[in-house]
C-alpha positions in Angstrom: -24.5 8.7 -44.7 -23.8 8.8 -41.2 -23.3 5.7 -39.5 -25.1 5.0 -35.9 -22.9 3.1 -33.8 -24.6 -0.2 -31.9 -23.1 -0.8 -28.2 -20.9 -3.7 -29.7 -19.0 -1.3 -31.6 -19.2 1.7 -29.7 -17.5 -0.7 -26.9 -15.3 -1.7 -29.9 -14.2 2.2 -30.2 -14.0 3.0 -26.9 -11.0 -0.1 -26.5 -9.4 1.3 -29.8 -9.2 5.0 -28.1 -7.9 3.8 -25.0 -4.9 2.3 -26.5 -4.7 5.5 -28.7 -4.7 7.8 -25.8 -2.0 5.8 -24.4 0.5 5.9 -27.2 0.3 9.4 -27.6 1.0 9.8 -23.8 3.9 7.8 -24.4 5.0 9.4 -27.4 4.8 12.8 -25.6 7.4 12.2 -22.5 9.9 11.2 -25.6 9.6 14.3 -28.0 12.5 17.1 -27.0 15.3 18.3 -29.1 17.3 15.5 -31.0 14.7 13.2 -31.4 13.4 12.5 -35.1 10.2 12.1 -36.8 11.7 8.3 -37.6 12.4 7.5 -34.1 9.1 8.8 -32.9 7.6 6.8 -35.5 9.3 3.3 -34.1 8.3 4.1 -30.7 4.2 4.7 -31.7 4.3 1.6 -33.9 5.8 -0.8 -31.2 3.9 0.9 -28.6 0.4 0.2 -31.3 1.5 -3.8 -31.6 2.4 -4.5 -28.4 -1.3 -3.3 -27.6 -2.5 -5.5 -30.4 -3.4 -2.7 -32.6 -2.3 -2.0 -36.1 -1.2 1.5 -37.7 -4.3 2.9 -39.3 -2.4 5.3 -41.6 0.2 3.4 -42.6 -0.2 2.3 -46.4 -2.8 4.4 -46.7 -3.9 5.6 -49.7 -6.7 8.5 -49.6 -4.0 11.4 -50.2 -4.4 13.3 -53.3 -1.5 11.6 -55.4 -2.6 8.0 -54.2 1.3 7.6 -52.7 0.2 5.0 -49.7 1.6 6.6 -46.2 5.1 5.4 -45.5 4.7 5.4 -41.3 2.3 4.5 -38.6 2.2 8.4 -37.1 2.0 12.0 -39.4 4.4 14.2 -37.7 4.1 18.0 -38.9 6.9 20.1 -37.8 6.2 24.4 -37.9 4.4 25.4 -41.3 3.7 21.8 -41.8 -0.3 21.8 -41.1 -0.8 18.0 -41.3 0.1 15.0 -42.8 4.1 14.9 -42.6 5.4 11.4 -43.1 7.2 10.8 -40.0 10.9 9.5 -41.9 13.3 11.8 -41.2 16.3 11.1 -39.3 16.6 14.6 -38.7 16.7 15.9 -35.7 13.8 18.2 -34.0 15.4 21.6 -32.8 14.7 23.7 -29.7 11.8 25.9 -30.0 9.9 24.1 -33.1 6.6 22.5 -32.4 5.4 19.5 -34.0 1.9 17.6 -34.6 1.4 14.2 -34.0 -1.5 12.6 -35.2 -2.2 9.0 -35.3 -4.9 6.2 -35.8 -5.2 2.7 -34.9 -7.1 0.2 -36.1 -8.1 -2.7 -33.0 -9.9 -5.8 -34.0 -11.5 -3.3 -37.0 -12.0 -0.3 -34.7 -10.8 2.7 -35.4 -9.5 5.9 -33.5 -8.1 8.9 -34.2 -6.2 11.5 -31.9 -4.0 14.5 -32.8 -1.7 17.1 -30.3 1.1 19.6 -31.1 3.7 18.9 -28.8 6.4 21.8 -28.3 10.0 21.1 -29.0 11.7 21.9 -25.5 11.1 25.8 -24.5 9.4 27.7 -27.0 7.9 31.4 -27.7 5.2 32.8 -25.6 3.0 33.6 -29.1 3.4 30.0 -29.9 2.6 28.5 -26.8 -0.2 30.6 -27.6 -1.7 29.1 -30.5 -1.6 25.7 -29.0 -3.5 27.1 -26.6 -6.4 28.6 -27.9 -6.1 25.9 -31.2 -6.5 23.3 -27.8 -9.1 25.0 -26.8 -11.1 25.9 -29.7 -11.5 22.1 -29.7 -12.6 21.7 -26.7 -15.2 24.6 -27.6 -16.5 22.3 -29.9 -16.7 19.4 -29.0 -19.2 21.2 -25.7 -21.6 21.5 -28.9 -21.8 17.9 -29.7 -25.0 16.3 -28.0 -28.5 15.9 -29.4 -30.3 18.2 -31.5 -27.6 20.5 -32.4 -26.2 20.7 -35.6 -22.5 20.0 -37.1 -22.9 23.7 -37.7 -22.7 24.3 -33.8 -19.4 22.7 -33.3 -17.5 24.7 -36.6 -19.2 27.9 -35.2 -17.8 27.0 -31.8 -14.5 26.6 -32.7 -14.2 29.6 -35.3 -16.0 31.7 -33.0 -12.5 30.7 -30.1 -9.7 31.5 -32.8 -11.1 34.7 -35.2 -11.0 37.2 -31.6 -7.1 35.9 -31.8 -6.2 36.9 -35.7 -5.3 33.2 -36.3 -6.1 31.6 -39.5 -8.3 28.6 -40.1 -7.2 26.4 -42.1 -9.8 25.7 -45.1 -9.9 22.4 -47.7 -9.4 20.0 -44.2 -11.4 19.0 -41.8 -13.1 16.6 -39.1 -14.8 13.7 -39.7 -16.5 10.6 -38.9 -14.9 7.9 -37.6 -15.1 4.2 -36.0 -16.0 1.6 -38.6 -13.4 3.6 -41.0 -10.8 5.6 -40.9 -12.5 8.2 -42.5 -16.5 8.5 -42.4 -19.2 10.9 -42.7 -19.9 13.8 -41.8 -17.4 16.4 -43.1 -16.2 18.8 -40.3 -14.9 21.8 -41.3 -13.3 24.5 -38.2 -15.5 27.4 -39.6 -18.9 28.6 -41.4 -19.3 30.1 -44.8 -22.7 30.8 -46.0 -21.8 28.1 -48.9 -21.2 25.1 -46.6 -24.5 26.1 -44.2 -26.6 23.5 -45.8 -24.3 20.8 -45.6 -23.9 21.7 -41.9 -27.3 21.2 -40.9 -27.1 17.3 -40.1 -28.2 16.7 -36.7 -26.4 15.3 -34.4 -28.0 12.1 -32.9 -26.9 9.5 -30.2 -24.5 6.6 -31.6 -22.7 9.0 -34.2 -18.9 9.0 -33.7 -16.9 11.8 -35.5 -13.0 13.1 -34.8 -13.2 16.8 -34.2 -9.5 18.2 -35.0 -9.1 21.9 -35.7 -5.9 23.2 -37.6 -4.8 26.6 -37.1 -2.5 29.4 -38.0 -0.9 32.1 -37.2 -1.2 33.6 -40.3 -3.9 33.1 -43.5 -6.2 29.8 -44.6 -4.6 28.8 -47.5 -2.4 25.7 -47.5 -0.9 23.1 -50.2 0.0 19.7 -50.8 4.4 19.3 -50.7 6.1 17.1 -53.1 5.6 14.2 -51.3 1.9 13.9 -52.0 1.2 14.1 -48.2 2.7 16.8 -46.4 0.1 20.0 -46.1 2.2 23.0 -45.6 1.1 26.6 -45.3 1.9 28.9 -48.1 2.8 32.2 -46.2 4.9 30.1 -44.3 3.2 30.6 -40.9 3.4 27.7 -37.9 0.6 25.6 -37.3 -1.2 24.0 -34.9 -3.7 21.0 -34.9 -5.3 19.0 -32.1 -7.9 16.2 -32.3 -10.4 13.6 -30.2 -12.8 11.1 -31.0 -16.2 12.0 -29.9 -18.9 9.7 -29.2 -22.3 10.8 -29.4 -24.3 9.7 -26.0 -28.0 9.7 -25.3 -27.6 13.6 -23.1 -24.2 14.7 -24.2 -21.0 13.4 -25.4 -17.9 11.2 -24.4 -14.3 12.4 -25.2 -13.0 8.3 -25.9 -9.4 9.8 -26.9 -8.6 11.5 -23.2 
């Protein structure tokens, strides 16, 4: 069931995505080679408490081998798709990218944000794919207002990567979001004929979802690492993944993460 927002918690929301788009400002001016996933970590959890937010994925639990998340932020570095505990004290090198994505949870609000942040100067081709994953997102999220479907926005953003050769990731995908960390609807970054009936919700004013494609540069298939969390690719390509949270307005839609 998807869940229609009232003004009290759509305002609710809107406070928790503020703060959000904030700490991943912040955590962006600090990511360049030598820093780690732990130290970015710190920073986005102090920066989440001094706004009187909590981590929203940290001690989570909804990963496939029930292992509750050890840190407030996933940080995927290259082939890493989503999901990378952010613990290592290892240092980022020149020319990797990374994905931050992080939630927060203010007063019981929840948001949801994701960017891939290059590692100090990197390839032309990469830059590339975290600019048309970027803006395969943003394709999609012009779809959301009412009377379209949850169709429109997957067909938006597959219809921005496929012209490039990239791969889509498949078995993750958008989502609802607000109330929850996770909610309905299920928002996949492409169309099969399989999935079109499950597609077909409409989307109506008050609905809040988190729109985050996750693309390669090479095939669909990904797997869950030895850590229970960490979705890598299998061939091995780099990936890139970018997310907002997307209210649902009365002629149109609000990006609350920008």
């Amino acid at each position: 069931m998807i869940i229609i927002k009232t003004p009290d918690q759509i305002e609710g929301i809107r406070k928790s995505c503020i703060l959000l788009a904030h700490v991943m400002k912040e955590l962006g001016e600090i990511i360049q080679p030598g820093i780690s996933t732990w130290e970015i970590d710190q920073k986005a959890e102090q920066l989440i408490i001094e706004g009187g937010g909590k981590p929203a994925f940290k001690g989570y639990r909804g990963g496939p081998g029930g292992i509750p998340f050890p840190s407030s932020v996933c940080a995927s570095v290259n082939d890493i798709v989503v999901h990378g505990p952010a613990i290592s004290k290892e240092p980022l090198k020149e020319g990797e990218i990374i994905g931050i994505d992080c939630g927060i949870n203010l007063d019981g609000y929840y948001s949801d944000m994701a960017m891939t942040f290059p590692v100090g100067k990197i390839e032309p081709s990469v830059q590339n794919l975290l600019d048309v994953t970027k803006q395969s997102l943003m394709n999609g999220i012009d779809k959301v207002k009412p009377g379209n479907k949850i169709e429109d926005i997957s067909q938006a953003i597959q219809n921005t990567v496929t012209p490039h050769g990239y791969g889509i990731v498949h078995g993750f995908a958008g989502h609802g979001v607000g109330v929850d960390v996770h909610e309905d609807p299920w928002i996949p970054n492409y169309v099969s004929n399989e999935m079109r009936d499950s597609l077909a919700m409409e989307i109506k004013p008050g609905h809040v979802y988190a729109i985050e494609p996750m693309i390669t540069t090479g095939g669909n298939q990904v797997s869950v690492q030895g850590d229970g969390w960490s979705v890598k690719t299998n061939d091995n390509s780099l990936s890139a993944h970018f997310e907002h949270t997307v209210l649902v307005t009365e002629d149109g839609h609000e990006i609350l993460t920008l």
